[in-house]
N, C-alpha and C positions, 0 to 999 in steps of 0.2 A: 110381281115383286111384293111379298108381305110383308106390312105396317111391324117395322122393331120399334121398341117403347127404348130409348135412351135412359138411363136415370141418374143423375147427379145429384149426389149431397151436398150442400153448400154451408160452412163457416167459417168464417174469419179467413178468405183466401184472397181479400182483393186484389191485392196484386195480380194473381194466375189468374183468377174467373174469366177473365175476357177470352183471354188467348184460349183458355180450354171451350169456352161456347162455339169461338169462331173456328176451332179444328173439327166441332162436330156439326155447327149446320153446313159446311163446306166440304161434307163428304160427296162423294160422285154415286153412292146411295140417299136416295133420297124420299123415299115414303118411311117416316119416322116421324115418332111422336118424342120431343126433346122435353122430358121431366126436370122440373127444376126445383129443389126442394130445398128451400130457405130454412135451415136448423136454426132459425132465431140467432143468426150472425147480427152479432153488434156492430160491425164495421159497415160498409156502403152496399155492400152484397146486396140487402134485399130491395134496394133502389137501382141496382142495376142486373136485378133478375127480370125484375119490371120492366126496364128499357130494352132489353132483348127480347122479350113476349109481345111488344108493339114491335119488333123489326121483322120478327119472324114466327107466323098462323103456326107453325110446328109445335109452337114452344108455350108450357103449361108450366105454372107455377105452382107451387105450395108454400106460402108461409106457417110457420107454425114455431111452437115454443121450444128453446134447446132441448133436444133430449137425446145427442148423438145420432152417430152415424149409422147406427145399425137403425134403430126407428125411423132417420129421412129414408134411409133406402125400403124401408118397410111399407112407410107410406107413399113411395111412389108406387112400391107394387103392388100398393090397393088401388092405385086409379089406371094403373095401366091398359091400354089394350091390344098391345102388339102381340104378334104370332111368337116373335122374341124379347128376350131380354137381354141388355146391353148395361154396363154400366162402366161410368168414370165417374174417377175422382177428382174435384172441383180444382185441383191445383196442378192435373197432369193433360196432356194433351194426345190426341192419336192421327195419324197421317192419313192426309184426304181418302184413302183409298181401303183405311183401315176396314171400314164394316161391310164395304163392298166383298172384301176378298174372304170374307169371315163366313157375309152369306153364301158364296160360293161353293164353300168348300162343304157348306153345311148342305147344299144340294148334290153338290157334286158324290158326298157319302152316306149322307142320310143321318149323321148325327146329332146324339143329343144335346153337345155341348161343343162350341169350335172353342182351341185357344188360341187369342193371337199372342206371338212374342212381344216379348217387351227390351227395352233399352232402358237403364235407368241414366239420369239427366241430372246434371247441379239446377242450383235454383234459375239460373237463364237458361235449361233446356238445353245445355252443350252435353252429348253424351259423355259420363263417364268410362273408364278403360276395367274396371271390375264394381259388381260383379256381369262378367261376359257372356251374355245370354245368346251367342251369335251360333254357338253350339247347335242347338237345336233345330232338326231338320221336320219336315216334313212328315208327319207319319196318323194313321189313324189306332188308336186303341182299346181296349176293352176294358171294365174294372179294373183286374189284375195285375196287367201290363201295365194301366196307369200309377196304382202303387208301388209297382216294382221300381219305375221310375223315380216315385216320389221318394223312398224310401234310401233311393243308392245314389240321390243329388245333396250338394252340399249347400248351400244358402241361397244358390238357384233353385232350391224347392220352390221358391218363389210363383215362377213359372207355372205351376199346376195348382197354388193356394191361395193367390189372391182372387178375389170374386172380380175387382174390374178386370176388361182383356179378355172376357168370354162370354163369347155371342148364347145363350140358352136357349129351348126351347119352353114357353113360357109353362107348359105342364108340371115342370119341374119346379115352381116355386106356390103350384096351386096350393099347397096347404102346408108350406114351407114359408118361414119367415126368421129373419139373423136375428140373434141373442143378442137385447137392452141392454147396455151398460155391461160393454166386456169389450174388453181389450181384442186385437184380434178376432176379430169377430168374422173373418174370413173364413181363420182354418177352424175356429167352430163348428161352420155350417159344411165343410168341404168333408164330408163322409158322408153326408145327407145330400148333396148336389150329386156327388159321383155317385152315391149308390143307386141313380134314379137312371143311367145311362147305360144304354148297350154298348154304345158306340161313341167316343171323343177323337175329333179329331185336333190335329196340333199343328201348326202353322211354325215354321220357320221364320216368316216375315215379321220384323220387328217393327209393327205399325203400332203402339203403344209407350210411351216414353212417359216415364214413371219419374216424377221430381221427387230430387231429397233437399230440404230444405230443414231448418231451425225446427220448424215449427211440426212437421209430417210426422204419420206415427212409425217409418224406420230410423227416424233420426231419436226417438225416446228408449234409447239404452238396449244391452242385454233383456231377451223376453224373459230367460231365467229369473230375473230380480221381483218378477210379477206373479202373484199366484194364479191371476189367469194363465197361466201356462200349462200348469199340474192340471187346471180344474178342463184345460181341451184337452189333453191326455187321457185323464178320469174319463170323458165322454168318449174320445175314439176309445178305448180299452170296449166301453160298452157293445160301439157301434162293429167292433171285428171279433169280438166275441159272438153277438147275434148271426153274424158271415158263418162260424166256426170256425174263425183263424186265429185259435186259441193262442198260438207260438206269440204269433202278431201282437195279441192283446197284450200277454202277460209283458212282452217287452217294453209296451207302452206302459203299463203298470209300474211297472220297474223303472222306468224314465222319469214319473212320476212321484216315485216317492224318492229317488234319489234326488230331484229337484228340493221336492220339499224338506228334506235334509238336509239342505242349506241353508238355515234356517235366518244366518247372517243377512242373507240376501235382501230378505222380503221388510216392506214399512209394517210394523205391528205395534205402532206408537198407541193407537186407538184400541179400545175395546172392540170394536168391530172387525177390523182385521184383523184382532186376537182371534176372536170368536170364528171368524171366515176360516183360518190357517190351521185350528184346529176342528172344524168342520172336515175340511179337505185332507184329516189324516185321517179319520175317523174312516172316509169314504175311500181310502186304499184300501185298508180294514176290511171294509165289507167288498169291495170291489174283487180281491183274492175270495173270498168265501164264495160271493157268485161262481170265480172261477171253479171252485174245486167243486162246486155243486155242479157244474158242465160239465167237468171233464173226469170227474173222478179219483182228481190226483191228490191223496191224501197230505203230501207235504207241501199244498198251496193252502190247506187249513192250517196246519202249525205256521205258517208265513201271520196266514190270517190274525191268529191267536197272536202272535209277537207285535204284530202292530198295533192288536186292543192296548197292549202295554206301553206302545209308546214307540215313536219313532227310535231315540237312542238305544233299548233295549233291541231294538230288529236291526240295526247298525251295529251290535255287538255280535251278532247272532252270526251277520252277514262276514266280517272280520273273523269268527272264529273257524268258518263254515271254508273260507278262502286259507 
């Protein structure tokens, strides 16, 4: 049985922390090294990261100063040494048998990356009745198939894009690390995780139970309202373009700057989300011109050209063209 590295980010979750430690050292796998990564939680968190590191030789700490989720889980996978990588989040829990059945299947296929299902939970872990992730069966698959999937699910895309609820093979994050100080920072990296795999396998079994609560990042609104939204879009555009799944990219392109043409949406109170939101049209702009330098297609230049001018002038363009 090979050493999996657990990794858990931890702020401001006292209430859940316990429940979620005690569903991971009471797995029926048990060569695991349990990461515990203290994000400079102001509440009792980093005194009772401590009390479970004396309860149980597994379990490693990091304290350190907030800087988000995506750097505790970064700096767990600089201290890590498992064969895999696992991760939860500090306010959700997984069923005893969750990473048993994960590494299984990861022998059992030879895969780069297991998913387990998930259930999502109210704040006491009672599952909810949508969204219904019970759908999902059993199945192993390749890049493609995996996007295909991602692409024809509706807010169960979930399923394929959050980073906890899959077992990895630790190669895959060797010179990979999640984007500081971004929203989302899951489906960021998720073009980078899956492009690194032959083979994913997908679990049916919903040993992963995902809370929504106040305070969690599904309970913070519409993603549309966030310009990280456009600016993960702007990057997969990159990441299927590089594939040559030009169709792919320009769609995400297109997703993209329709976002950001809702200009209502977005907080631009600040000079700096000013300066951010016009950043991110500018790289639509150039993002089409990439494109047409691939592909050839000279009316992704005149796209290009229309959005130097300004998003409302390529929304005219786009009404007259319809």
């Amino acid at each position: 049985m090979p050493k999996i590295s657990v990794i858990i980010p931890i702020y401001k979750v006292e209430p859940y922390l316990d429940a979620c430690i005690d569903s991971v050292v009471k797995q029926t796998y048990t060569n695991m090294e349990i990461i515990l990564v203290d994000d400079g939680s102001p509440d009792n968190c980093p005194a009772m990261c401590d009390a479970w590191a004396k309860r149980d030789s597994r379990i490693r700490v990091i304290h350190e100063e907030n800087k988000g989720q995506s750097a505790a889980r970064n700096s767990g996978l600089d201290i890590a040494t498992g064969k895999f990588i696992f991760f939860v989040d500090s306010d959700d829990t997984i069923e005893p048998d969750t990473i048993q059945r994960a590494w299984e299947a990861q022998e059992k296929t030879d895969a780069d990356m297991v998913i387990v299902n998930e259930v999502c939970t109210d704040e006491n872990d009672v599952p909810l009745q949508a969204p219904d992730f019970s759908t999902f069966q059993d199945t192993v698959l390749t890049q493609e198939e995996l996007w295909q999937n991602f692409f024809a699910q509706d807010d169960r895309c979930s399923y394929y894009a959050i980073a906890c609820s899959k077992l990895y093979k630790r190669e895959i994050f060797q010179d990979l690390r999640f984007a500081s100080g971004k929203r989302y920072e899951d489906t960021f990296i998720l073009p980078y995780t899956v492009g690194q795999c032959k083979k994913i396998a997908c679990l049916g079994f919903q040993g992963y139970h995902h809370r929504q609560h106040s305070n969690s990042i599904m309970s913070q609104g519409d993603p549309r309202n966030y310009l990280d939204r456009s600016e993960y879009l702007l990057e997969w555009t990159t990441c299927f373009a590089a594939k040559g799944d030009y169709l792919r990219a320009e769609g995400l392109l297109n997703d993209a700057i329709a976002n950001l043409a809702e200009k209502e949406r977005f907080d631009l109170s600040t000079p700096a989300q000013r300066a951010r939101y016009r950043a991110d049209c500018k790289a639509c702009a150039a993002s089409y011109r990439a494109l047409a330098r691939q592909t050839g297609n000279r009316s992704m230049l005149l796209r290009a050209a229309l959005l130097r001018l300004g998003l409302p002038v390529y929304q005219a363009f786009l009404k007259h063209k319809a």
